[in-house]
N, C-alpha and C positions, 0 to 999 in steps of 0.2 A: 766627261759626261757620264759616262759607266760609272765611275765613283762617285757621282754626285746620285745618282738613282740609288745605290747603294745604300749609300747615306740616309736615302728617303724612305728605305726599306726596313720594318720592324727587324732585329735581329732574329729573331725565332723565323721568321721568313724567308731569311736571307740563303739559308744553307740548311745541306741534311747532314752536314758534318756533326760530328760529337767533340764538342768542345770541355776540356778537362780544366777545372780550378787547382790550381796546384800554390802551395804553400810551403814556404822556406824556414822553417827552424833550425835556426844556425847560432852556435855562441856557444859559449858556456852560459850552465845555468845561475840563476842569480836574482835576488828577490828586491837587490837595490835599485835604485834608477841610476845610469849610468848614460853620461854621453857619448859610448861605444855604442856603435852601428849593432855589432855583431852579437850582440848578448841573450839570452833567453828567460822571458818571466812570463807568467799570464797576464798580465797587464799588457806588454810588449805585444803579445801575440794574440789574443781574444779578439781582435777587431777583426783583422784579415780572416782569419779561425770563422769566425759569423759571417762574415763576407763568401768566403766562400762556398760555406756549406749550405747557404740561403740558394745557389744557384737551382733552381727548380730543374731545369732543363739537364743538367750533368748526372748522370748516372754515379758517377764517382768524385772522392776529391782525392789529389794526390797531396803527401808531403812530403819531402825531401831535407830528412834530417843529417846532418853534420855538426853532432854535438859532441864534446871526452868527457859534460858531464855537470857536477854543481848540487846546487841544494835541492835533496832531496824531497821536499814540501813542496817546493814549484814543478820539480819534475811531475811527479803524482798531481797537482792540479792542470796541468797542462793534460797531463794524459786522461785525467778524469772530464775535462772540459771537452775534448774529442770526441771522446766516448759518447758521452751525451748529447753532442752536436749530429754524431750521426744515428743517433736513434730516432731523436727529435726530427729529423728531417730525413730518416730513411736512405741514408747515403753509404755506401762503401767505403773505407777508405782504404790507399793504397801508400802504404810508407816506402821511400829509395833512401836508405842510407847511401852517403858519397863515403867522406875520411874514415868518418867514425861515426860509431853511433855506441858507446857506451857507459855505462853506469848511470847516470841518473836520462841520458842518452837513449840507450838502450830502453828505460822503461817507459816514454814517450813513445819509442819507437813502436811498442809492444799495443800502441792504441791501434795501428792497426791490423785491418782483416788479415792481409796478407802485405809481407815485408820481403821486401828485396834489394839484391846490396849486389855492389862490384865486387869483384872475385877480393880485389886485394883489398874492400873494405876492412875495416876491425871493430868487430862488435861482441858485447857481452861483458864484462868486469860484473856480475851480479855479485855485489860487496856495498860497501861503507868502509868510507874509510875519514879519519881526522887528521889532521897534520897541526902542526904548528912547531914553534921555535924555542928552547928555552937559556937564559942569560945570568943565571943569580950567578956565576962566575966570576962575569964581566964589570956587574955590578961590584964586585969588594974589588977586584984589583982597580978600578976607579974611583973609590972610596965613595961611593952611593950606599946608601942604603933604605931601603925597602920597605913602607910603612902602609899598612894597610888595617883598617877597625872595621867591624863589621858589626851586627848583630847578627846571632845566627851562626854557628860553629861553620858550616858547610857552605856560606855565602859566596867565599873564595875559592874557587877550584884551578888546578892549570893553570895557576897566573907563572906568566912566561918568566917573572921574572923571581919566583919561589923555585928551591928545588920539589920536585914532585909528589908526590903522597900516594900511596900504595893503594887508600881505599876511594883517593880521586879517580886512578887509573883503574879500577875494579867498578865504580860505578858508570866509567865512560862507553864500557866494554857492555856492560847491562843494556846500557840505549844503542848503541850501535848493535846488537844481535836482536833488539826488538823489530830498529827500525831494517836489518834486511831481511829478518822473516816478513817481515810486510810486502819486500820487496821480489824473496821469492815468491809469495802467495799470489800475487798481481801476474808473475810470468806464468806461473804454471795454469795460471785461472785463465792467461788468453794464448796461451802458446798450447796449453793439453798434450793431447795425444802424441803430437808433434815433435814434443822433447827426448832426447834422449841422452837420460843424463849416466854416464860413465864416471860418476864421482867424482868429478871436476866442474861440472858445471854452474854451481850457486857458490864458487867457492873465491870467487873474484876474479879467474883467468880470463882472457882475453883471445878470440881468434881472428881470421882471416875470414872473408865471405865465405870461401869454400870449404872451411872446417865447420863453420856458421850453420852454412846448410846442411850440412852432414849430422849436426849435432839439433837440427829444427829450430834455433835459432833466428833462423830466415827461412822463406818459402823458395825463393830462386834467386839464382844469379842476371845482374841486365841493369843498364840506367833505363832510366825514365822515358827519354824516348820509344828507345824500341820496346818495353814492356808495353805504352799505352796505345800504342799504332800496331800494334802486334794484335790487341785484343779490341780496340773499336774499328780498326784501318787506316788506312796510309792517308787518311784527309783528318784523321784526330789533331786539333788543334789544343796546346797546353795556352793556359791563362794564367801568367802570375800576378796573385794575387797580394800586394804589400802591405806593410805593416804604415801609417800615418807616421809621416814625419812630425818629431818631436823639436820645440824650442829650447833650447838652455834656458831654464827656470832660473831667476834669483829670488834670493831669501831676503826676506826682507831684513834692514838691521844691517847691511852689507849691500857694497857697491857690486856692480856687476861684472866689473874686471875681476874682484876678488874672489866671485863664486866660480865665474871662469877656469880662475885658476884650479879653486878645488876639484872643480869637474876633470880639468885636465890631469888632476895629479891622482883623484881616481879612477880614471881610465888609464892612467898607466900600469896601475895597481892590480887593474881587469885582467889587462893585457898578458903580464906579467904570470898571472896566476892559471891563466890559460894556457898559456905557452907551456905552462908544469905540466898541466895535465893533458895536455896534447903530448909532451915528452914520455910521458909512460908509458905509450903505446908506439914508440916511436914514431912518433909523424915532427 
């Protein structure tokens, strides 16, 4: 009978507690569609993101990042869609990094007011970095060979299965120092004062919550609970807020087992590429 009154009861009525919208970004970053749960794009995350910054009633929204990281284009519209989600709507927000929170990680993280991490989090790699493989080796002692026409002297760059060219690798170094001066500008524009950089800090390394803090990196040490019951009281309620579950899309032109499969074999692919980048920080 109590919970059927309840029930009958507007929610804003209901209680004087302070109820907190809290939001999980979790994955590596990534601008494909993938049927991996755990990935991060704006796409992915924009819904819950508007969801719950719409709560009128919440003083704040939390989020709870656990990302080692991805393309740097969605990291930045991620953190640029925060931003402006809580201007528009006048809201605080408070980021908990868990594992990790770095590199493209880290500047998500950096949308919020104030950031705070477990002692033995790892956060910070402010860098860019490229990887890939290369095979023109493999290619002659398997008797392949390698044909490629372009227009355009420059069309080809790093193809994995050329050996390399000196002013490919000269022009790759030009975009990657553009794109982490971007990336510094963005920290020191919401981290400020804060910083203390000892010449290692924009340089790619990586620490622990508690060098973290020490370096302003983060604000404090603490999960999410006890920070947000610490600061509205012991009756703060968190609300997570989910992202809309997705169907496995087919293409047209192709059966649905078929795309199936593809889906499967690029989520392995996810997986796989994550697990790299979660390995560099040791996790």
């Amino acid at each position: 009978m109590v919970n059927l009154v309840k029930c009958l009861i507007p929610r804003f009525l209901r209680s004087k507690r302070v109820e907190i919208p809290v939001v999980r970004l979790q994955g590596m970053i990534i601008a494909q569609a993938s049927p991996i749960k755990n990935i991060l794009s704006l796409s992915r995350c924009t819904i819950a993101l508007e969801k719950a910054f719409s709560d009128r009633k919440a003083p704040a929204v939390a989020l709870a990042v656990n990302s080692p990281g991805g393309s740097p284009v969605q990291s930045r519209l991620i953190f640029q869609r925060i931003r402006d989600l809580a201007e528009e709507n006048k809201k605080q927000v408070l980021v908990f990094v868990e594992d990790v929170a770095a590199s493209g990680g880290y500047m998500i993280a950096c949308a919020g007011d104030e950031i705070y991490a477990d002692p033995a989090s790892i956060v910070g790699s402010i860098g860019v970095v490229s990887s890939s493989f290369g095979f023109p080796e493999l290619l002659k002692k398997i008797g392949v060979e390698r044909r490629v026409h372009t227009a355009g002297r420059n069309k080809v760059s790093l193809d994995p299965f050329l050996p390399e060219k000196k002013t490919d690798i000269e022009h790759l170094k030009v975009l990657q120092l553009e794109i982490h001066e971007t990336f510094i500008s963005l920290v020191k524009e919401r981290r400020n004062e804060r910083l203390l950089d000892d010449g290692s800090l924009f340089t790619g390394l990586f620490w622990t919550g508690v060098k973290g803090k020490e370096l302003g990196l983060v604000d404090g040490l603490g999960d999410i609970y006890s920070v947000l019951k610490a600061r509205y009281g012991k009756e703060t309620r968190l609300r997570l807020i989910s992202s809309p579950r997705s169907l496995f899309s087919c293409k047209s032109g192709g059966g649905i087992q078929a795309q199936l499969g593809a889906d499967v074999i690029d989520g392995l692919a996810v997986i796989a590429e994550e697990r790299a980048l979660r390995a560099r920080y040791g996790l």
